[in-house]
C-alpha positions as CSV (number, residue, x, y, z in Angstrom):
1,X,127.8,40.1,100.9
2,X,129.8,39.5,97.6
3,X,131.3,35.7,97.7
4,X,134.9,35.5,97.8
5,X,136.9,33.8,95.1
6,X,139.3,31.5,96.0
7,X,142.6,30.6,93.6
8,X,144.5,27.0,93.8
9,X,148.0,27.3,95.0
10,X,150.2,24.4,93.9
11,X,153.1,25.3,95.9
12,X,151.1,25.6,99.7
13,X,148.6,23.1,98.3
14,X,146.0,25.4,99.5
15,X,143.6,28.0,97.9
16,X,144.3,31.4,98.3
17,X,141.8,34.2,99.0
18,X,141.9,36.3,95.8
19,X,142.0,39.9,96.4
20,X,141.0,42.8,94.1
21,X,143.3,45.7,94.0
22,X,142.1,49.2,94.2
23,X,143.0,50.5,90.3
24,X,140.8,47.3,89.2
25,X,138.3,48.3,91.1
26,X,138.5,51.8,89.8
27,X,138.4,50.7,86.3
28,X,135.5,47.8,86.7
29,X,133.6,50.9,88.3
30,X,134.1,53.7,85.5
31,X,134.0,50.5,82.8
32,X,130.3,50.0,84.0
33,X,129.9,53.9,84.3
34,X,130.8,54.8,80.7
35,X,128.6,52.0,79.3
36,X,125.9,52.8,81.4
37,X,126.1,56.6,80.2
38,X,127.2,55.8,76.7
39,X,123.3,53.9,77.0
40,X,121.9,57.0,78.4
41,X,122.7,59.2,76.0
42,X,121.3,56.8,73.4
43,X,118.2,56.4,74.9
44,X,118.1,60.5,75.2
45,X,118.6,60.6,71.5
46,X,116.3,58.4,70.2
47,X,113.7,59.5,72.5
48,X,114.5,63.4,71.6
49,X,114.5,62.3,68.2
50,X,110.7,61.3,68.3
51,X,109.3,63.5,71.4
52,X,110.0,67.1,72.2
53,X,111.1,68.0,75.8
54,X,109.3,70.2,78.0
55,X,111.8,73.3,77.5
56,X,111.2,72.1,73.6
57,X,107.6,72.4,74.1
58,X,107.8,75.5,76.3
59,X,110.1,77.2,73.2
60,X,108.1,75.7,70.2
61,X,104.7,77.5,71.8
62,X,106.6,80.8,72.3
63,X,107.6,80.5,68.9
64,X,104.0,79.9,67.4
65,X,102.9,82.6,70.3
66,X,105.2,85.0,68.6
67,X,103.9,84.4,64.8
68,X,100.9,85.2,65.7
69,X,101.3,88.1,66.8
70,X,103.5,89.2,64.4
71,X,100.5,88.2,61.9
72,X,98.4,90.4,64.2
73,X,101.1,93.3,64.8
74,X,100.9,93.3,60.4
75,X,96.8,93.3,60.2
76,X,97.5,96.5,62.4
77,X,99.8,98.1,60.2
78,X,98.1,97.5,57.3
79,X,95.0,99.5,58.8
80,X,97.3,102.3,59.9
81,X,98.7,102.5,56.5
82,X,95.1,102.8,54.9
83,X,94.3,105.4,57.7
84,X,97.7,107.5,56.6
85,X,96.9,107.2,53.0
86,X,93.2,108.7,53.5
87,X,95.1,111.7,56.0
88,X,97.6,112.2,52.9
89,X,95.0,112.2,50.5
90,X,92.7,115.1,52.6
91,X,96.0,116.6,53.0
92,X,96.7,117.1,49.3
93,X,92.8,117.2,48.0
94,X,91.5,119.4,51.0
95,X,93.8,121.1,53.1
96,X,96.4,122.4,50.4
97,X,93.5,123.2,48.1
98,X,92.2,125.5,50.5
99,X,95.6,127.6,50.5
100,X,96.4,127.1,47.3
101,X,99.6,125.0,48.2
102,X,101.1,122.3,46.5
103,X,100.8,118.8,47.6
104,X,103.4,116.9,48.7
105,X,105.2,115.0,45.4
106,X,104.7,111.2,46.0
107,X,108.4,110.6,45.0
108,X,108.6,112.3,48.8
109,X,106.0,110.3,50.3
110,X,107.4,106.8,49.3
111,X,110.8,107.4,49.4
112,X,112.9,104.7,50.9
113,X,116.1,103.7,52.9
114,X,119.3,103.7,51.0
115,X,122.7,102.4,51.9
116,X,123.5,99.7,53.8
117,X,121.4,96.8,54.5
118,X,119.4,98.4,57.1
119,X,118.4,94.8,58.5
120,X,121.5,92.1,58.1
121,X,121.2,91.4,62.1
122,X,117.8,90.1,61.5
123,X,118.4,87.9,58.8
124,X,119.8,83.9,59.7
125,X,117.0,82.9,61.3
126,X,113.4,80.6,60.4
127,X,111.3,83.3,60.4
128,X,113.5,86.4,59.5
129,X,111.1,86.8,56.7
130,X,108.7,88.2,58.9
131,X,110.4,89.8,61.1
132,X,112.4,91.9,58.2
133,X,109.2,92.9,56.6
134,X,107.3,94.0,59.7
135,X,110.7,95.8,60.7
136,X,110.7,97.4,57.1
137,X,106.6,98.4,57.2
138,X,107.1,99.9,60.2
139,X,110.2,101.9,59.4
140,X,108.0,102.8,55.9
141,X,105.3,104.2,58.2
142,X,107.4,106.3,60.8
143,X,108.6,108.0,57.7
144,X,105.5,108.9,56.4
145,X,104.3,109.9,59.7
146,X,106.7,112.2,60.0
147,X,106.4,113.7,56.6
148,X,102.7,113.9,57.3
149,X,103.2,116.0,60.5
150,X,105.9,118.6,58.7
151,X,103.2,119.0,55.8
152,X,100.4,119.5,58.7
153,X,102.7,122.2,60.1
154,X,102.8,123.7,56.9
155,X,98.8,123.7,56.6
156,X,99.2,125.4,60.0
157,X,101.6,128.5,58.9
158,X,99.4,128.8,56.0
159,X,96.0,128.9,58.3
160,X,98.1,131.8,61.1
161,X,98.2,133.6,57.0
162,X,95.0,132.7,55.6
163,X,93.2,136.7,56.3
164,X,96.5,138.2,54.4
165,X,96.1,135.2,51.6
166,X,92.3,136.1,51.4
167,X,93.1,139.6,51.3
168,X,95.8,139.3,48.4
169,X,93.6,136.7,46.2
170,X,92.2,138.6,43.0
171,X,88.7,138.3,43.8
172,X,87.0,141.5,42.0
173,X,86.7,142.8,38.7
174,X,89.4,145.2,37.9
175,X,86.6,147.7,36.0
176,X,83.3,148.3,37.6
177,X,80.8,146.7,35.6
178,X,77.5,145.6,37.7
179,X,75.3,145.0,34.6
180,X,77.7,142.7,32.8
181,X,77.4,144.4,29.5
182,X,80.8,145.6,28.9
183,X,82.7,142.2,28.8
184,X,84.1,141.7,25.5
185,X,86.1,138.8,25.0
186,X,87.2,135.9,27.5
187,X,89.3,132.6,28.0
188,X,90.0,130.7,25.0
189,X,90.6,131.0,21.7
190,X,89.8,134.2,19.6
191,X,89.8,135.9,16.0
192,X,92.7,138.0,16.4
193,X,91.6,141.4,15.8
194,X,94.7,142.8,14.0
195,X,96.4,139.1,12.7
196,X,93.1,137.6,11.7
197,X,93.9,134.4,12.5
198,X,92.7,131.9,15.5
199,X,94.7,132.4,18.5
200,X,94.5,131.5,22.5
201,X,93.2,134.2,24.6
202,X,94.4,133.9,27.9
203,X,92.9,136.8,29.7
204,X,89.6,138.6,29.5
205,X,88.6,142.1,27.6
206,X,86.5,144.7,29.5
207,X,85.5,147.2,27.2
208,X,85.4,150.6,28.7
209,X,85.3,154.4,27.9
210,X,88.8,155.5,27.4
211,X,89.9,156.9,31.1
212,X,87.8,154.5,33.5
213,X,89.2,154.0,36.6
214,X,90.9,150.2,36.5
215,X,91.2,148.7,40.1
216,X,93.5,146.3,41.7
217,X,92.1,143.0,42.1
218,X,93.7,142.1,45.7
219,X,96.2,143.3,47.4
220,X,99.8,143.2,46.3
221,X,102.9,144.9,45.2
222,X,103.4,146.8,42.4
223,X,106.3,145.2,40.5
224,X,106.0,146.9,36.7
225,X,104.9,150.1,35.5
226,X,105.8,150.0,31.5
227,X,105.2,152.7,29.0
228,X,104.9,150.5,25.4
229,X,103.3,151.4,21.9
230,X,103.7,147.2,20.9
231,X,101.9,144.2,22.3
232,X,100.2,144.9,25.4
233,X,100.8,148.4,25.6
234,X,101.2,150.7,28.9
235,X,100.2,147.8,31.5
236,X,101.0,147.2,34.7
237,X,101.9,143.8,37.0
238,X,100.6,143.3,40.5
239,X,102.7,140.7,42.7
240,X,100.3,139.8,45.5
241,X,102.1,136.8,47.1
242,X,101.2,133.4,47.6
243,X,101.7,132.6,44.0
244,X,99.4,135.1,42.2
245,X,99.9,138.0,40.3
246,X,97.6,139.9,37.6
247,X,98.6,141.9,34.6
248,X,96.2,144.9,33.3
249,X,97.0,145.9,29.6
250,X,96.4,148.7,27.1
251,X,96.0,151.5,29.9
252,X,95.3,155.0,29.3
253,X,97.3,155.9,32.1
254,X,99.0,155.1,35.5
255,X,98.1,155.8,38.9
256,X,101.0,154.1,40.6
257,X,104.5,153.7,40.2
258,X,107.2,151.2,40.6
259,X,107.3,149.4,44.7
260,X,104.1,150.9,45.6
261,X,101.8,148.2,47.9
262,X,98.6,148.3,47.0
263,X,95.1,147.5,48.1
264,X,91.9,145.7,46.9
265,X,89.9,148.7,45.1
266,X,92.3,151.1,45.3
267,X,92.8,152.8,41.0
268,X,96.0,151.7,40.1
269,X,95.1,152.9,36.1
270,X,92.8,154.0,33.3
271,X,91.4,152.4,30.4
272,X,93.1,153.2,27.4
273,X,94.0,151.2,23.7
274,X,97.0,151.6,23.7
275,X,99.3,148.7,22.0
276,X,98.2,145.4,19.8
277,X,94.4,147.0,20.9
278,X,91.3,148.1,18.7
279,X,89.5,149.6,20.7
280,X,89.2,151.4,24.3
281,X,89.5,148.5,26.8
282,X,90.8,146.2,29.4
283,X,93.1,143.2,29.0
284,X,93.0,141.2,32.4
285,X,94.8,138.7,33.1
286,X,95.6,136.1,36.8
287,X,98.8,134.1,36.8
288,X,99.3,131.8,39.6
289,X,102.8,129.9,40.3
290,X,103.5,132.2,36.8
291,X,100.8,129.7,35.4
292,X,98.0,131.6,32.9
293,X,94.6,130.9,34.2
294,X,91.0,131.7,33.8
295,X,90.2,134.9,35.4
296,X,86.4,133.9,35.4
297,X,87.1,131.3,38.6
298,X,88.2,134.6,40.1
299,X,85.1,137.0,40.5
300,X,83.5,135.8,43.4
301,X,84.0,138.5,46.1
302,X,81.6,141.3,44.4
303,X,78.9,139.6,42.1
304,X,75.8,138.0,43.0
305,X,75.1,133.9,41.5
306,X,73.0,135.2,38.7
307,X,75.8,138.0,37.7
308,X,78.6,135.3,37.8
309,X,76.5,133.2,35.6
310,X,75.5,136.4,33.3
311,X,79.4,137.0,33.1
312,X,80.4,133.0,32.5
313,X,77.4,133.1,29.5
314,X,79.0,136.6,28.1
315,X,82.5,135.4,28.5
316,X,82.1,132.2,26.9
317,X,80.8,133.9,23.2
318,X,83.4,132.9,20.9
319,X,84.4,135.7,18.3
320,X,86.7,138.2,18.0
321,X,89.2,139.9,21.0
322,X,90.3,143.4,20.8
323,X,94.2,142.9,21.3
């Protein structure tokens, strides 16, 4: 038990018990409280100030836990991105070759985000960094995933089409011509025949006796029948979808009018010289997306290897055209 204190009274002569109120009490208790908490918390900080705490530890390992596989989550994009960039590269090289389609423009392909700051609630924080890029990769990837699947549907339509495309593609020779001997002039530049002067060809010359039956190369639509005593004389224009259309110049004569759908094979004129011409014959030519090109690619439905090649060598012979 606590000893008592005793106080000297000078009036009784005696010594009086001293007593301790309660409110001293109270404040001797919370004195020794507060200093023994005030201690406390400076022992918590200098100890938290050189070790962690177990929910520090706990945290600081989720943290690192989290990195890394934010590290990994990015090795994995960065394989799916090379994956999509070989897919989009078939796509355009392959796939849309084969139909004749163009490929998707890249300004389409890498397009961003505008607008806003698409990721202002991520940012604030020690690794934000990371998380805004992975955030921004994979929003960069969903996009191009889903601009690779619309072209692929695309691809498809064109596939459900490909027998009518086949069908439509100028893949004969518009005059009948097995041994090769009447091709006169082709691709590339040409003595004029009338303006003596060097000048692109873009077409070939069939030369013919006046009247031969001229066919269509693929099926189509006609879309001009013109009577003309100037350039390219009486000629008609074949549209047969998909981008193409041929012209046949300098006819004799007409077998079709104005609307009419045509087949592959079917005699849609006759050689003739009429117009800028010298001589009985057949200007040919194959426009695709309204584009001149080589009609030679374009023969490879009704001649044999070493007639293609006979044709190519005959084709090539620089000299002079006949319109």
């Amino acid at each position: 038990m606590p000893k008592s204190k005793y106080k000297y009274n000078t009036e009784s002569l005696k010594y009086d018990k001293i007593r301790t109120s309660f409110g001293t009490k109270t404040l001797i208790f919370f004195s020794y409280l507060s200093i023994i908490v005030m201690m406390a918390v400076i022992l918590n900080v200098i100890y938290s100030s050189f070790f962690d705490t177990a929910k520090e530890k706990r945290l600081i390992r989720e943290n690192n836990q989290l990195l890394f596989q934010y590290e990994v989550l990015n090795k994995q994009i960065t394989n799916l991105e090379s994956v999509l960039e070989d897919i989009e590269n078939r796509d355009d090289n392959i796939y849309r070759t084969i139909f004749n389609a163009e490929p998707i423009p890249k300004s389409v392909r890498d397009a961003g985000f505008g607008g806003v700051n698409r990721y202002e609630y991520l940012e604030g924080y020690d690794h934000s960094y990371i998380v805004i890029e992975t955030r921004n990769r994979l929003d960069q990837l969903a996009k191009a995933i889903y601009v690779q699947s619309k072209s692929y549907d695309e691809v498809i339509e064109l596939a459900k089409n490909r027998e009518d495309q086949l069908a439509c593609l100028p893949a004969i020779q518009p005059i009948s011509n097995k041994d090769l001997t009447r091709t006169a002039s082709g691709w590339g530049y040409r003595i004029h025949p009338i303006y003596k002067i060097r000048k692109f060809h873009y077409g070939m010359d069939f030369t013919a006796p006046t009247g031969t039956e001229v066919y269509a190369t693929g099926n189509g639509k006609i879309i001009q029948v013109e009577w003309s005593r100037r350039g390219l004389g009486n000629h008609i224009i074949i549209d047969h979808g998909y981008g193409y259309k041929t012209l046949y110049a300098h006819l004799n004569g007409f077998n079709v009018k104005l609307g009419q759908q045509v087949k592959r094979g079917d005699v849609i004129g006759f050689v003739g010289s009429t117009g800028l011409s010298t001589a009985p014959h057949l200007h040919y030519e194959i426009h695709l997306n309204n584009k001149k090109v080589n009609p030679i690619n374009y023969y490879f439905n009704d001649l044999t290897p070493e007639e293609y090649d006979r044709m190519i060598e005959l084709s090539m012979r620089s000299g002079q055209s006949f319109d």
